[in-house]
C-alpha positions as CSV (number, residue, x, y, z in Angstrom):
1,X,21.0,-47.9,-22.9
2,X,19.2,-51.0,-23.5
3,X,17.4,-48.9,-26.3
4,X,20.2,-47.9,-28.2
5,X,21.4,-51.4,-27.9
6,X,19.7,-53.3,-31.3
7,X,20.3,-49.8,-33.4
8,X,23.4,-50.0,-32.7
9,X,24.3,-53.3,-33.4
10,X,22.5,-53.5,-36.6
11,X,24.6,-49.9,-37.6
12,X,28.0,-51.5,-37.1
13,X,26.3,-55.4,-38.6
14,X,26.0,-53.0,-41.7
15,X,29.4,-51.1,-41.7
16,X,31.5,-54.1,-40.1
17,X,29.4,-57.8,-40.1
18,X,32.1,-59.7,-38.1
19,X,32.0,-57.0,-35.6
20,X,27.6,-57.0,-35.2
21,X,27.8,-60.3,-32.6
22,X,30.7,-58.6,-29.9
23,X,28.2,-55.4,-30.1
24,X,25.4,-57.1,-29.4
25,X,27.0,-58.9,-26.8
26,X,28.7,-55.6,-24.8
27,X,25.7,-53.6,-25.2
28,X,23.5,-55.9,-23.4
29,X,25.7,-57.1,-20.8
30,X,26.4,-53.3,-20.3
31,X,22.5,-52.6,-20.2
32,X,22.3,-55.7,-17.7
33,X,25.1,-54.3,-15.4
34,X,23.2,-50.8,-15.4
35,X,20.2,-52.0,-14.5
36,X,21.7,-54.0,-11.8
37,X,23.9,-51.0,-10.8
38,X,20.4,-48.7,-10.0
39,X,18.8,-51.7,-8.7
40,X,21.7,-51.8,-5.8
41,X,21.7,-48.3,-5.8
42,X,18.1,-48.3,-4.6
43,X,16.0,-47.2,-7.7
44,X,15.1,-43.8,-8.4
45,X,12.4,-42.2,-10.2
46,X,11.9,-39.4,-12.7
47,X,8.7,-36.8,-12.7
48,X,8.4,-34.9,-15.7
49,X,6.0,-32.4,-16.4
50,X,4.5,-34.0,-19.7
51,X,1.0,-31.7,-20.5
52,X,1.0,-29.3,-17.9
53,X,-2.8,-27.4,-18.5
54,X,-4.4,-31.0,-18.2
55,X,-1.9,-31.6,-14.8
56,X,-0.8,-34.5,-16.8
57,X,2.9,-36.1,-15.9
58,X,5.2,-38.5,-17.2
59,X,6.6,-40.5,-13.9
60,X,9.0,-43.6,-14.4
61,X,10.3,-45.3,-11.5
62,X,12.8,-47.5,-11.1
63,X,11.6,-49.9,-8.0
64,X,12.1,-54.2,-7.2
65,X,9.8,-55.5,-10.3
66,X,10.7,-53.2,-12.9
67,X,14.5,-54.0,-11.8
68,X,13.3,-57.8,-11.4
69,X,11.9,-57.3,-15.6
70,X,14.8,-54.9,-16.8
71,X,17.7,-57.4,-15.4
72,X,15.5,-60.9,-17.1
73,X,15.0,-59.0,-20.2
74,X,18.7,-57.6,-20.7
75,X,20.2,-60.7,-18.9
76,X,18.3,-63.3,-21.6
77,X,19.4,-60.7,-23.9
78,X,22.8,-61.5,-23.5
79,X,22.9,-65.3,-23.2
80,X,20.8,-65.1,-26.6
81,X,24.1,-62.8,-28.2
82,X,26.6,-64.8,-26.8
């Protein structure tokens, strides 16, 4: 979510200006409250099989200090919109 968040902004900054600032700030304060929502929701983790002859995986885990990152990054995020 957080990803999609500055495309698009700068989509609808280029189709509608005055609309570009209430983007920015929904997108991030709905990328905060995600993160916050897995957070509470105890984490999680993904294991994808990325190159499978050299046993090689793609693993992304949601645990305390990614949460701790994701929620400063998106949270700052949003003060900085607003």
């Amino acid at each position: 979510m957080a990803l999609l968040a500055a495309p698009a902004t700068g989509l609808v900054g280029a189709l509608r200006p005055g609309w570009a600032a209430p983007v920015a700030v929904t997108a991030s304060t709905l990328s905060f409250a995600a993160m916050l929502w897995g957070w509470m929701s105890g984490g999680g983790s993904v294991y994808l099989s990325w190159v499978p002859t050299l046993d090689l995986h793609l693993a992304v885990v949601l645990d305390g200090l990614a949460a701790l990152y994701g929620m400063l990054a998106t949270g700052i995020g949003s003060l900085v919109a607003l």
